[in-house]
VOGU-3710 file (C-alpha; in Angstrom, 3 decimals, decimal comma):
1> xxxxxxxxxx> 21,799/-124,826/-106,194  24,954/-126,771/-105,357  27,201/-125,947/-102,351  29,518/-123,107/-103,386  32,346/-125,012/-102,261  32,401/-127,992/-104,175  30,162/-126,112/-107,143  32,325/-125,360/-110,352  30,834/-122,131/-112,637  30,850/-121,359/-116,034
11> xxxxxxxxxx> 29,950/-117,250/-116,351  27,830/-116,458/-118,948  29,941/-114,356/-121,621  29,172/-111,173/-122,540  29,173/-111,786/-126,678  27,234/-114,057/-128,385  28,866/-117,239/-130,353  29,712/-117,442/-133,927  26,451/-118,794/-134,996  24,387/-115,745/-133,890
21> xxxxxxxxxx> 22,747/-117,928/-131,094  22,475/-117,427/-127,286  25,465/-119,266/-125,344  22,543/-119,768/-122,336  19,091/-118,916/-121,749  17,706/-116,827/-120,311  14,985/-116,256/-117,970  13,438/-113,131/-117,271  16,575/-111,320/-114,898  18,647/-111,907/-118,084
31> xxxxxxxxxx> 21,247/-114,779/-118,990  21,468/-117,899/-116,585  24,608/-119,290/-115,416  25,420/-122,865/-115,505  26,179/-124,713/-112,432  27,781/-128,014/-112,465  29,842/-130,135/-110,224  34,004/-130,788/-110,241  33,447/-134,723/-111,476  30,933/-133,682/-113,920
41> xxxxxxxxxx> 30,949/-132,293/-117,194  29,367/-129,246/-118,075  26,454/-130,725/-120,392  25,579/-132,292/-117,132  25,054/-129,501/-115,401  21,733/-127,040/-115,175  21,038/-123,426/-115,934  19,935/-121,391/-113,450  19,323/-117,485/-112,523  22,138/-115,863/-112,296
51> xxxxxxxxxx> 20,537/-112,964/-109,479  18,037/-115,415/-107,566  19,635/-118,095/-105,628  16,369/-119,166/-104,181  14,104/-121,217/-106,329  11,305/-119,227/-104,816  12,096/-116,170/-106,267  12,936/-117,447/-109,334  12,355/-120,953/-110,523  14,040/-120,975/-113,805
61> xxxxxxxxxx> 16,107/-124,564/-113,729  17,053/-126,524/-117,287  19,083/-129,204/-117,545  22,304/-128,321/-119,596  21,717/-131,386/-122,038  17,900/-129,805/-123,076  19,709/-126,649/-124,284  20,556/-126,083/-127,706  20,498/-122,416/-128,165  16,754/-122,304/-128,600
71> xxxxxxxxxx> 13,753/-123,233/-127,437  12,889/-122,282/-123,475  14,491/-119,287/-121,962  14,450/-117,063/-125,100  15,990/-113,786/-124,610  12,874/-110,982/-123,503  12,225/-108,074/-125,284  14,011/-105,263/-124,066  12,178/-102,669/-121,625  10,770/-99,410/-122,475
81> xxxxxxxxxx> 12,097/-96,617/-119,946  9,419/-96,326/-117,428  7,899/-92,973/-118,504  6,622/-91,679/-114,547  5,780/-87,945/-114,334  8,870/-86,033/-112,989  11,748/-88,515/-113,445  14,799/-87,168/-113,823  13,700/-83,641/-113,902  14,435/-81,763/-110,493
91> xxxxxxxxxx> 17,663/-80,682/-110,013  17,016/-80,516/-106,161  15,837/-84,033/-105,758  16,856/-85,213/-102,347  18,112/-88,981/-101,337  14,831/-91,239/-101,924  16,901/-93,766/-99,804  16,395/-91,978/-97,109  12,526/-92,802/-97,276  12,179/-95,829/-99,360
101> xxxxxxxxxx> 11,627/-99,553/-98,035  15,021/-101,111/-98,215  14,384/-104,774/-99,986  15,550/-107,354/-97,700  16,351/-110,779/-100,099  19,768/-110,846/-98,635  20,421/-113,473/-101,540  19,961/-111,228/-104,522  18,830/-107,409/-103,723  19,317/-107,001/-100,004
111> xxxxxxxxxx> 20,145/-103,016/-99,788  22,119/-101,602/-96,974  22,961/-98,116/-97,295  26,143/-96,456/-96,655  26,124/-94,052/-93,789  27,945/-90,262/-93,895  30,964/-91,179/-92,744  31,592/-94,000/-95,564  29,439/-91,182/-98,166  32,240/-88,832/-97,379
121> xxxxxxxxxx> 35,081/-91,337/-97,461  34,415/-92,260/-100,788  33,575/-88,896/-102,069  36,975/-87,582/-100,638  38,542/-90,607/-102,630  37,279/-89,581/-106,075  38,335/-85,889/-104,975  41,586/-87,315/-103,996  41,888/-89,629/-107,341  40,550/-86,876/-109,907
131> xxxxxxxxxx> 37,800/-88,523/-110,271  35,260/-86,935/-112,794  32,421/-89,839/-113,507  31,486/-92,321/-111,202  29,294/-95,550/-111,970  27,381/-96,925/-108,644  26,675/-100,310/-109,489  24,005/-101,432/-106,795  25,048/-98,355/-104,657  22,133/-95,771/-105,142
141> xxxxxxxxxx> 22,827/-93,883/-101,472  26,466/-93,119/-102,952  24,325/-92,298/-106,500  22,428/-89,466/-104,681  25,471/-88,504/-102,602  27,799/-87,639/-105,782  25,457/-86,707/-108,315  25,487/-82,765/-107,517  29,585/-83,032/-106,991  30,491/-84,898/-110,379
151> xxxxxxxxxx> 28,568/-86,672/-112,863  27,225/-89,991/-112,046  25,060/-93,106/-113,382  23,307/-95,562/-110,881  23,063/-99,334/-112,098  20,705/-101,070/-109,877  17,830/-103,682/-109,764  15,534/-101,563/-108,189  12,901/-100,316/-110,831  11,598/-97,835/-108,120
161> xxxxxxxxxx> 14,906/-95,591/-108,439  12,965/-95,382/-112,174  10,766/-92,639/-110,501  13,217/-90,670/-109,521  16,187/-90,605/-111,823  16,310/-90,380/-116,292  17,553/-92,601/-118,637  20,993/-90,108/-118,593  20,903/-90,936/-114,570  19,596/-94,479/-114,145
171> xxxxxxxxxx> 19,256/-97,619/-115,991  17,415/-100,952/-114,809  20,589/-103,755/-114,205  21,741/-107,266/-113,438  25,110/-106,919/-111,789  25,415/-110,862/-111,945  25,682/-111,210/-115,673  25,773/-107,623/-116,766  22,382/-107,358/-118,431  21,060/-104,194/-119,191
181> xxxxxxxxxx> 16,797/-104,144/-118,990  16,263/-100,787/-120,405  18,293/-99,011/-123,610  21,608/-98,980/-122,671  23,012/-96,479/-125,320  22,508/-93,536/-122,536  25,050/-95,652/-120,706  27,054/-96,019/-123,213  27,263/-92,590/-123,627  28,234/-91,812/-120,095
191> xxxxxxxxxx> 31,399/-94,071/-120,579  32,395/-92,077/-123,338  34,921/-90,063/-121,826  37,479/-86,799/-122,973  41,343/-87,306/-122,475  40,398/-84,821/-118,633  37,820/-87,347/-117,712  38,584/-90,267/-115,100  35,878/-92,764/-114,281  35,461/-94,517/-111,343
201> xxxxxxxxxx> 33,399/-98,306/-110,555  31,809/-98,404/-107,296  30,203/-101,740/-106,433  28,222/-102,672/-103,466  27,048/-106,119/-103,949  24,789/-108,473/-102,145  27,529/-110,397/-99,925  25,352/-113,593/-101,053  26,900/-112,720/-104,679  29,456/-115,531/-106,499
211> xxxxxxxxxx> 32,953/-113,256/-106,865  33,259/-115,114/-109,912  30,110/-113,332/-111,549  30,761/-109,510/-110,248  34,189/-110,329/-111,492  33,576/-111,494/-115,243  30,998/-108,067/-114,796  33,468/-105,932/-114,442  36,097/-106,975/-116,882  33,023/-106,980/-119,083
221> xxxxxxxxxx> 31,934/-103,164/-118,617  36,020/-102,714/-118,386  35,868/-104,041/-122,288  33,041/-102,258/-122,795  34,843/-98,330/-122,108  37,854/-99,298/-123,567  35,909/-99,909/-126,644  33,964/-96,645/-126,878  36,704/-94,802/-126,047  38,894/-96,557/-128,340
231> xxxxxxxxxx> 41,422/-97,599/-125,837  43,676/-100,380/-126,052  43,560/-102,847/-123,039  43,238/-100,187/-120,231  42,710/-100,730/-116,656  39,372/-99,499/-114,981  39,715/-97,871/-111,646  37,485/-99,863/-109,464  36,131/-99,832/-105,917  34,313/-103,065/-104,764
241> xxxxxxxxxx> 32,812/-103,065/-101,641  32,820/-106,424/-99,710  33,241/-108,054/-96,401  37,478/-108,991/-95,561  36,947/-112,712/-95,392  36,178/-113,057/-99,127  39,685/-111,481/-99,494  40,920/-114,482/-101,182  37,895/-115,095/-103,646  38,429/-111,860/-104,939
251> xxxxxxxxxx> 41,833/-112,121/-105,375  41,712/-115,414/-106,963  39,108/-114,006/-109,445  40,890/-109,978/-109,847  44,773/-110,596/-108,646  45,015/-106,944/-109,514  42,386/-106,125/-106,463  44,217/-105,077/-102,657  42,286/-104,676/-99,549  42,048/-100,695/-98,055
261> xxxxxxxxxx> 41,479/-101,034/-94,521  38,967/-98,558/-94,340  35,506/-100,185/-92,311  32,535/-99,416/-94,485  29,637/-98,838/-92,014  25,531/-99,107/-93,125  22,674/-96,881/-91,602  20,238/-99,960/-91,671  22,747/-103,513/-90,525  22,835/-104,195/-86,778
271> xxxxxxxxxx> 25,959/-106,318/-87,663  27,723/-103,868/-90,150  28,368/-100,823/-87,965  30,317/-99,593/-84,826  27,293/-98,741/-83,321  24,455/-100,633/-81,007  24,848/-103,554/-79,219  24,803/-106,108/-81,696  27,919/-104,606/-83,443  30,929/-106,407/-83,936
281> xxxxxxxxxx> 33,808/-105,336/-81,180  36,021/-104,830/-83,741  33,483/-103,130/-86,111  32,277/-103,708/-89,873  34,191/-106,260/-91,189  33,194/-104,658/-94,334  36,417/-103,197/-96,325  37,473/-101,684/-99,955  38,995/-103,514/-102,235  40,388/-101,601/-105,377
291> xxxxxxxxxx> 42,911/-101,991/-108,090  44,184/-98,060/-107,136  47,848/-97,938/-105,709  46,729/-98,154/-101,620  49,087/-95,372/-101,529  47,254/-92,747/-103,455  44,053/-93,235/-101,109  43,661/-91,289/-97,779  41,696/-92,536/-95,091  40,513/-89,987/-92,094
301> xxxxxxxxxx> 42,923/-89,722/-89,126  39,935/-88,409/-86,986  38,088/-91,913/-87,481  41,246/-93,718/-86,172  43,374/-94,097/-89,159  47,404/-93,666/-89,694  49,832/-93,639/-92,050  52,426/-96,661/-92,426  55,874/-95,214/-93,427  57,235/-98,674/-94,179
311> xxxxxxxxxx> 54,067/-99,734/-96,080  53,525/-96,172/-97,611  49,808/-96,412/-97,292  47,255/-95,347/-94,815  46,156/-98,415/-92,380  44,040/-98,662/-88,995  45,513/-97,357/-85,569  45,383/-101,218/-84,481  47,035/-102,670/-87,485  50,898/-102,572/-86,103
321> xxxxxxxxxx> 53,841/-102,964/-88,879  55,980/-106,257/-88,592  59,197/-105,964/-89,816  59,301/-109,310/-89,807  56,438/-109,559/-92,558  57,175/-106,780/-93,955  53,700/-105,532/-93,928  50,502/-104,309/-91,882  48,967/-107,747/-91,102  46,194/-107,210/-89,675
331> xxxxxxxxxx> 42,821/-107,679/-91,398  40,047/-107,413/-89,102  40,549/-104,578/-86,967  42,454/-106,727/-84,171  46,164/-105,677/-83,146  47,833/-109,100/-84,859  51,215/-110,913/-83,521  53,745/-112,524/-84,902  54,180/-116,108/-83,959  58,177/-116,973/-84,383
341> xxxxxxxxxx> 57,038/-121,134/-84,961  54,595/-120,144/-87,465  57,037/-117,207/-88,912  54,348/-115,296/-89,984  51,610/-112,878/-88,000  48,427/-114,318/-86,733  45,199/-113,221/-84,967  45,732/-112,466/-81,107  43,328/-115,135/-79,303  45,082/-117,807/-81,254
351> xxxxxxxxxx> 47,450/-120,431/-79,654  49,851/-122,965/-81,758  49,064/-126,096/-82,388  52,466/-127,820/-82,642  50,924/-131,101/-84,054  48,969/-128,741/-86,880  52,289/-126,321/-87,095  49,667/-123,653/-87,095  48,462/-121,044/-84,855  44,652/-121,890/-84,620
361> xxxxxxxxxx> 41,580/-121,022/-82,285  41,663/-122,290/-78,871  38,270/-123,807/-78,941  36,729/-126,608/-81,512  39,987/-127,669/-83,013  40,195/-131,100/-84,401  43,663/-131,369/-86,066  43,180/-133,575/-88,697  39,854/-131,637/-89,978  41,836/-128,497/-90,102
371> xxxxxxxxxx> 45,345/-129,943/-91,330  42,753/-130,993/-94,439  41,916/-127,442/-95,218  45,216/-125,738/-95,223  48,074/-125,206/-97,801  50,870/-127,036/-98,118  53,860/-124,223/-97,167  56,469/-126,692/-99,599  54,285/-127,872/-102,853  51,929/-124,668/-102,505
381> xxxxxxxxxx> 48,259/-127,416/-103,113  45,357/-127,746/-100,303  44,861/-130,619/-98,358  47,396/-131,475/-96,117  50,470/-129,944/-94,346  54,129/-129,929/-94,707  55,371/-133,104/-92,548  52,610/-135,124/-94,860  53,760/-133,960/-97,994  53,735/-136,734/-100,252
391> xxxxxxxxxx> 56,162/-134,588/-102,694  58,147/-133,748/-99,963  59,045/-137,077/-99,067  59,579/-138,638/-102,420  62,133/-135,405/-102,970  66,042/-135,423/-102,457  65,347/-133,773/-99,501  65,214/-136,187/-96,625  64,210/-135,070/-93,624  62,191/-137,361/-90,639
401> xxxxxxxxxx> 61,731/-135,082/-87,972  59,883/-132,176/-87,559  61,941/-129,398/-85,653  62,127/-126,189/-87,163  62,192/-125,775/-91,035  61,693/-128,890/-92,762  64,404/-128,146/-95,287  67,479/-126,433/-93,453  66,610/-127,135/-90,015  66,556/-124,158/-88,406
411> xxxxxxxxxx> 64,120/-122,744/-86,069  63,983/-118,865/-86,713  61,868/-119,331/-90,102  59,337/-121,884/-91,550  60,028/-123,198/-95,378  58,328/-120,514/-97,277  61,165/-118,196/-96,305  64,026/-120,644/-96,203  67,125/-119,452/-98,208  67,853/-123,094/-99,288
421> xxxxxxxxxx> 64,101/-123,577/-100,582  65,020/-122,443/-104,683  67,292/-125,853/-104,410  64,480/-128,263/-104,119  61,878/-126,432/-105,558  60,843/-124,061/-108,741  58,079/-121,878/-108,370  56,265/-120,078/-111,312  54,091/-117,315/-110,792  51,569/-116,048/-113,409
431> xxxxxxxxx> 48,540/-114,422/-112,970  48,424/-113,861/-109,397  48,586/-117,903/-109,005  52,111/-119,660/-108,191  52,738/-123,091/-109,070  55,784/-125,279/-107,501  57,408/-128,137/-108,534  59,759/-130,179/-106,781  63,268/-130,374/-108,370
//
């Protein structure tokens, strides 16, 4: 596949077109996406599967131009519920995670499992948020964890949990185009909820997963119970479980999402844990992120947690309030700073870089390779920084050195808080995306 950087993606929608016909094919882990480049156009793209990344696993690859709604990649027939003796039907089963081989494709189906401390967190949040039905999508430890407090319904791509769990408990999924294998009126019937009922999304996916595909999944199942239950367009309390540095892909994709600092820790992840010597000294960098108000979420003060009066949530012991930012800045479990040339609150082993007008790491720095990856703090686009704006300079606003802020002067703020900025430029924000034009 191409690199995701430069890759553009067109998600596979949920409804079919006007003609009746597929909108892709499909190979046999459900709808394919279509990958094509930023210079090309989509027809010259290819389809490929949507959960496999590696051809190996799944080789499924036709060129966009060859489709035409019909032909190769026909939808398959759906699945008949696995009929195993005993599925579904003891009301003591215990956690088969606890015994079964954990798949290892890190790309598609790699399964790490929550450990009790995380189990409990979450289960205190749903007690916390009145939470009455929960959906684990690709999180079958939580699955076994809730489903004797509150009602719950595992999506997963593991056919095994099949042998364990009904049709009213379990049903065979694709969480990267939101196909359903098996009948998925059962489902559909656990989303229809009474006017007492709250449900709850809990996703755990693959970190290998494209944001942009969990994200078009979840606004589809969103649709989905807001349909049944008749509902104009309602939001969908959610809980997606992913690693902090994809922060910004999941905001760009679900503006609505914030980060809870709680650190998810797995059982089975030497890397994903505050224990054993390969953990990370600051420990999982695996977080929450969740459209619920942070302030209506608890986390444990006896696993190091406090509560931010000026924020009004709950953060990390470490993560120290600026008044300056007017926040808790910190995002990886390190005790940030505030750097008064940067004006704004940066990690603590970084030095500035007066040249870059960043604070940056002190080793492997080449300014003009990192200049060409940041935002511009005056026209808001990616590529350069402020002193080689080229809207800046052909502005009213003429300024030729670079001391302090570029457009009063000053040197106890940088332009993205300057009082004089609204004179030179207009900034529109809409959809959690802000566009800026120079006046």
């Amino acid at each position: 596949m191409f690199d995701s950087k430069s890759d553009k993606l067109l998600i596979q929608a949920e409804e079919e077109d006007a003609a009746g016909g597929e909108q892709h094919p499909r190979c046999e882990h459900g709808p394919t996406v279509l990958f094509y480049r930023q210079s090309q156009l989509p027809r010259q793209g290819y389809y490929a599967c949507s959960a496999h990344r590696d051809s190996k696993l799944c080789n499924f690859h036709l060129p966009a131009d060859q489709w035409n709604g019909q032909g190769p990649g026909t939808e398959p027939e759906e699945r008949e519920y696995p009929s195993l003796p005993g599925n579904g039907s003891n009301p003591a089963l215990s956690d088969p995670t606890l015994s079964l081989t954990a798949l290892s494709q890190d790309k598609v189906n790699a399964q790490y499992f929550f450990d009790e401390a995380a189990l409990n967190f979450l289960a205190e949040q749903c007690r916390v948020l009145g939470v009455t039905k929960v959906v684990c999508m690709g999180a079958p430890r939580l699955h076994f964890h809730l489903r004797h407090k509150l009602q719950s319904f595992l999506l997963d791509l593991d056919e095994r949990f099949a042998g364990y769990l009904g049709p009213g408990e379990f049903c065979l999924y694709n969480m990267c185009n939101n196909h359903f294998f098996y009948n998925r009126r059962p489902f559909e019937k656990f989303l229809d909820c009474s006017n007492s009922e709250h449900l709850l999304i809990v996703t755990d996916p693959p970190f290998g997963c494209r944001t942009e595909l969990i994200s078009h999944t979840l606004r589809s199942l969103r649709r989905l119970h807001n349909r049944i239950n008749q509902l104009p367009s309602t939001p969908l309390s959610i809980f997606w479980i992913y690693p902090y540095y994809s922060a910004n892909h999941i905001k760009q994709e679900m503006p609505e999402m914030d980060m809870c600092d709680y650190r998810i820790n797995y059982t089975n992840h030497l890397r994903y844990t505050n224990v054993g010597r390969q953990s990370r000294f600051c420990g999982s960098p695996v977080r929450m992120f969740t459209n619920v108000p942070l302030r209506l979420l608890r986390l444990p003060l006896e696993e190091g947690y406090k509560y931010c009066q000026d924020c009004d949530c709950y953060t990390a012991k470490e993560n120290l309030h600026c008044s300056r930012c007017g926040t808790c800045p910190s995002v990886n479990g390190q005790t940030y700073r505030h750097c008064d040339h940067c004006d704004t609150c940066v990690k603590p082993n970084y030095v500035h870089c007066p040249s870059c007008r960043r604070c940056t790491q002190r080793e492997g720095h080449t300014c003009s390779f990192y200049q060409s990856k940041q935002h511009c703090w005056l026209c808001g686009e990616k590529g350069h920084i402020e002193s080689n704006c080229s809207k800046f300079r052909n502005s009213k606003l003429k300024r030729t050195k670079d001391k302090g802020c570029l457009i009063c002067g000053k040197h106890n703020h940088r332009e993205r808080r300057c009082n004089h900025r609204r004179k030179y430029f207009r900034e529109l924000h809409f959809m959690g995306e802000t566009s800026i034009q120079c006046l």
